[in-house]
C-alpha positions as CSV (number, residue, x, y, z in Angstrom):
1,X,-30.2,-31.4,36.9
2,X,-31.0,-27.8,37.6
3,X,-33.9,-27.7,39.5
4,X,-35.6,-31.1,38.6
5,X,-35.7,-30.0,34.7
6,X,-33.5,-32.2,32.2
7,X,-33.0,-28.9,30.0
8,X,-30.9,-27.3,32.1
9,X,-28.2,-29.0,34.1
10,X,-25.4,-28.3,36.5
11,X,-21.1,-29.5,34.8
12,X,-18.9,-29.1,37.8
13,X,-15.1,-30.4,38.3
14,X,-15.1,-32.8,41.4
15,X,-12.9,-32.0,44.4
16,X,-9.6,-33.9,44.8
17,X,-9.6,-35.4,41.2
18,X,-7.9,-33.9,38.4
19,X,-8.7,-30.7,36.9
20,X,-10.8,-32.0,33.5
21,X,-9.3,-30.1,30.0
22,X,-11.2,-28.4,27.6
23,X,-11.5,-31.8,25.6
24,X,-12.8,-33.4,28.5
25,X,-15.5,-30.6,28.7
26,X,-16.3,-30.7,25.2
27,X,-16.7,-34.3,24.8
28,X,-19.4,-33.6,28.0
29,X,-21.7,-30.8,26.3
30,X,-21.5,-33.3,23.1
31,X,-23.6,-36.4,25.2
32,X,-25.6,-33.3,27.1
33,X,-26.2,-32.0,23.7
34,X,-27.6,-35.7,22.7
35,X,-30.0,-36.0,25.4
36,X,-31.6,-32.6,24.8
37,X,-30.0,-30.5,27.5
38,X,-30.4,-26.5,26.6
39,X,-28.4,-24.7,29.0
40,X,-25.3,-25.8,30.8
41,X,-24.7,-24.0,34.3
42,X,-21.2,-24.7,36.3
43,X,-21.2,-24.0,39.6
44,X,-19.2,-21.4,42.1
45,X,-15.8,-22.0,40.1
46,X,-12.5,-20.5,41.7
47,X,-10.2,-18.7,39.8
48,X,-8.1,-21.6,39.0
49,X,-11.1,-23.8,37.3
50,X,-12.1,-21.2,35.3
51,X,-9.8,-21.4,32.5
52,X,-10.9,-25.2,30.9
53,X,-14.2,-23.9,30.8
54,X,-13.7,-21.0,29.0
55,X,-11.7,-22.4,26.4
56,X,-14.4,-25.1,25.9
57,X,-17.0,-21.7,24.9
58,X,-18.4,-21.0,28.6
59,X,-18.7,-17.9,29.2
60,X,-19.4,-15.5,32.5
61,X,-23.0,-15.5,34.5
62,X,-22.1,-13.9,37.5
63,X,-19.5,-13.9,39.7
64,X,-20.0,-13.8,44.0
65,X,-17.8,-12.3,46.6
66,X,-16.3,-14.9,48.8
67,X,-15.5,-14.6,52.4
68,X,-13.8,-16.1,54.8
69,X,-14.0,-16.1,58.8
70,X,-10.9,-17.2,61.5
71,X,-14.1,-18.3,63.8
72,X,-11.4,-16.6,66.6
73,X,-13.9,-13.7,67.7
74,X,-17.0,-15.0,67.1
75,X,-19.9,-12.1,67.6
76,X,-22.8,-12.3,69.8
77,X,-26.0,-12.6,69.1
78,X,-27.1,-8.5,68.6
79,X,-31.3,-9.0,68.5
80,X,-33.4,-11.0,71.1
81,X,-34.6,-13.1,68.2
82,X,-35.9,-17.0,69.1
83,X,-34.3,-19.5,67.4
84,X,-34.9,-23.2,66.5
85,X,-33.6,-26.1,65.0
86,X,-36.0,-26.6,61.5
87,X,-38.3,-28.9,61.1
88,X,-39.9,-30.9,58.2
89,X,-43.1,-29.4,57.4
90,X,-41.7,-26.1,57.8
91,X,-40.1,-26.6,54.6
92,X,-43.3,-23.9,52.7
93,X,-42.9,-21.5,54.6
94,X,-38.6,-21.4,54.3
95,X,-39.2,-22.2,50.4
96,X,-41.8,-19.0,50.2
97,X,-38.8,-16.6,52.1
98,X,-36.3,-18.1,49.6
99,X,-38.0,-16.9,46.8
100,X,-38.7,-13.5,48.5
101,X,-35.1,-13.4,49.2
102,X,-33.2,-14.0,46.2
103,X,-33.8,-13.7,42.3
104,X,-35.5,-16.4,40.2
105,X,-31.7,-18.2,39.2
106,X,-30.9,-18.1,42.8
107,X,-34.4,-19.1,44.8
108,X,-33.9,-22.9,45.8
109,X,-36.8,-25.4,45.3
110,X,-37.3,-28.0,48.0
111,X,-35.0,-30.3,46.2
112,X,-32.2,-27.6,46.0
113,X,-32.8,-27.0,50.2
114,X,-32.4,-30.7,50.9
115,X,-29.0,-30.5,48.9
116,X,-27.7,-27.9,50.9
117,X,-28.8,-29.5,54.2
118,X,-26.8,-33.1,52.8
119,X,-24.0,-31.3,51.4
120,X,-21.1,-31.7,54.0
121,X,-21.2,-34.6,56.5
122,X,-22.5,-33.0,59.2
123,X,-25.1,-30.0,59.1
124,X,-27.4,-27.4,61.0
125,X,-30.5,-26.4,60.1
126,X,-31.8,-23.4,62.1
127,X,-34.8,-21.0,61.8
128,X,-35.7,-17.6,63.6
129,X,-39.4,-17.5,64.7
130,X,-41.6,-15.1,66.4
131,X,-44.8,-17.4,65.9
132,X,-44.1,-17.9,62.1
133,X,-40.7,-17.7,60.6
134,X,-38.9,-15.1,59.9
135,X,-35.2,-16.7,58.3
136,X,-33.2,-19.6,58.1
137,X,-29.6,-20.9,58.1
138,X,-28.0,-23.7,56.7
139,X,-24.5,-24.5,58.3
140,X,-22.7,-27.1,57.2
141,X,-19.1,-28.8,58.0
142,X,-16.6,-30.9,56.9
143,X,-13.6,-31.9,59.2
144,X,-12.3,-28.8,60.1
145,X,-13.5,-26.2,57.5
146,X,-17.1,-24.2,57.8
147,X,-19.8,-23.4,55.1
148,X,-22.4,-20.9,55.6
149,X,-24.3,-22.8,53.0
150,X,-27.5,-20.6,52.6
151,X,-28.9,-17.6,54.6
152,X,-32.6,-15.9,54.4
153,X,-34.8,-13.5,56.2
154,X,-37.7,-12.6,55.1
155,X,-37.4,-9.5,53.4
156,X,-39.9,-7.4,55.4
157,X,-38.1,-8.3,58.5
158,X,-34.9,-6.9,57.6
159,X,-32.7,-4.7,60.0
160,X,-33.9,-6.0,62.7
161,X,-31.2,-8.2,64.2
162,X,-32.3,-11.5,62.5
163,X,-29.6,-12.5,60.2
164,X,-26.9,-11.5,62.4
165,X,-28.5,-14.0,65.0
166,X,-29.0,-16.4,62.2
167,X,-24.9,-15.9,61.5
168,X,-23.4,-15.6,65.1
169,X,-25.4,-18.8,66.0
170,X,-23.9,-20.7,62.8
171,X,-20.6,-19.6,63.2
172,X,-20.6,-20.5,67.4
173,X,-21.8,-23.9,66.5
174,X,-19.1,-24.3,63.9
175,X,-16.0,-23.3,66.3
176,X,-18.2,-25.7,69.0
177,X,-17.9,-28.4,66.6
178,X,-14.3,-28.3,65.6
179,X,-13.9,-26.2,62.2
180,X,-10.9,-23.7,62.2
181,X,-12.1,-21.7,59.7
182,X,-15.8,-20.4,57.9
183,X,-16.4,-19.5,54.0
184,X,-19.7,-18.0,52.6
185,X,-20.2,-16.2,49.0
186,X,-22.5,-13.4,48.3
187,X,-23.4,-12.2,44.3
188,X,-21.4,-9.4,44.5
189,X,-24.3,-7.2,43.9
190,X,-26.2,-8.4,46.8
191,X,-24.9,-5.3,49.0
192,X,-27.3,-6.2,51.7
193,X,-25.6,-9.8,52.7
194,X,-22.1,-8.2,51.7
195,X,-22.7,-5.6,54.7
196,X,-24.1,-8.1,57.2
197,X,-20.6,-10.6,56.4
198,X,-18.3,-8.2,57.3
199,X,-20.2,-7.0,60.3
200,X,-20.0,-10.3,61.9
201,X,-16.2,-10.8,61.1
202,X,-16.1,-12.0,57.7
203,X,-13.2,-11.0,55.8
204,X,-13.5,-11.1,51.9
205,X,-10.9,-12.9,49.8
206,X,-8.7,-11.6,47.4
207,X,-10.3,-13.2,44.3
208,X,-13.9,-14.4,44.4
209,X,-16.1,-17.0,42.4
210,X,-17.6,-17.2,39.5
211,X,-21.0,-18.8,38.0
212,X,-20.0,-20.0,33.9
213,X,-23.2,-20.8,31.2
214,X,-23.1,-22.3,28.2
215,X,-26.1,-22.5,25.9
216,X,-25.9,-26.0,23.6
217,X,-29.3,-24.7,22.2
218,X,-33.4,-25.7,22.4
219,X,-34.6,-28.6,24.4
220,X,-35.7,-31.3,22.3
221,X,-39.3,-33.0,23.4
């Protein structure tokens, strides 16, 4: 489910299983179609995913830059900003920056933030305070590869150091822990984050991601 609704839910291919076909997608949308669902999102789909869901009547949402860091030169922190690991009931406060943040489809609820935090076996969770907080940082790992899994500063704190903190201090902790290599994705229109990736050594792939919808029609009560 998207967001705790049942009208809107979330069709993904899992990873190391094969690629579902069209039919396979179809036969899906007719059982969410059955329960009432309204809108079908996928999510970040690479370039080869793309083409089942197509031909099964998705069509594009929005696609995101991806990017991609060799964790060799990892940069320094560049701002004299406090950090901490995140606790509990600090969960309003990052929730009320989320939403600042990003647009209504991307702002996370607190069941979307505990997702990201459980999303790879092993995790960080870091904020930047000064007395209340200013950003946050989900980092997240699995064997050997890196996931900058979600990034926020408060939006009238910007340019002043705090995400690139937020970013060297994820990406040190990944090389500490044993990844080789770090991905993150941006909307592409999100200038802002783009900038602040490939200041701290990101690199963006040749091809990037892409968000599909599908609309099966309105929820029934």
């Amino acid at each position: 489910a998207w967001r705790g609704t049942t009208h809107t839910v979330v069709l993904s291919p899992l990873p190391d299983r094969p690629a579902p076909g069209p039919e396979d997608i179809s036969s899906e949308l007719e059982v969410l179609a059955s329960r009432g669902v309204a809108r079908v999102l996928t999510g970040a789909l690479h370039q080869g995913e793309l083409s089942p869901f197509l031909a099964a009547g998705f069509g594009e949402h929005e696609r995101l830059h991806l990017l991609r860091h060799d964790l060799r030169d990892v940069p320094a922190a560049s701002a004299p900003v406090r950090l901490r690991r995140a606790w509990r009931r600090d969960q309003p406060e990052i929730l009320s920056i989320d939403e600042r943040a990003f647009d209504a489809f991307w702002a996370l609820d607190g069941g979307g933030l505990d997702d990201a935090v459980r999303a790879t076996p092993a995790s960080r969770f870091r904020v930047s305070t000064d007395g209340a907080i200013t950003g946050y940082a989900i980092t997240g790992r699995a064997a050997d590869r890196g996931y900058l899994q979600r990034l926020a500063v408060d939006p009238s704190r910007h340019r002043e150091g705090i995400g690139a903190t937020l970013v060297a201090d994820s990406l040190r902790w990944l090389r500490r822990t044993g990844a080789r290599v770090a991905v993150v994705n941006t909307q592409e229109r999100n200038q802002g984050a783009l900038a602040l990736y490939l200041a701290t050594g990101f690199v963006l792939e040749p091809q990037g991601l892409t968000v599909l919808s599908y609309a099966l029609g309105s929820p029934q009560p």
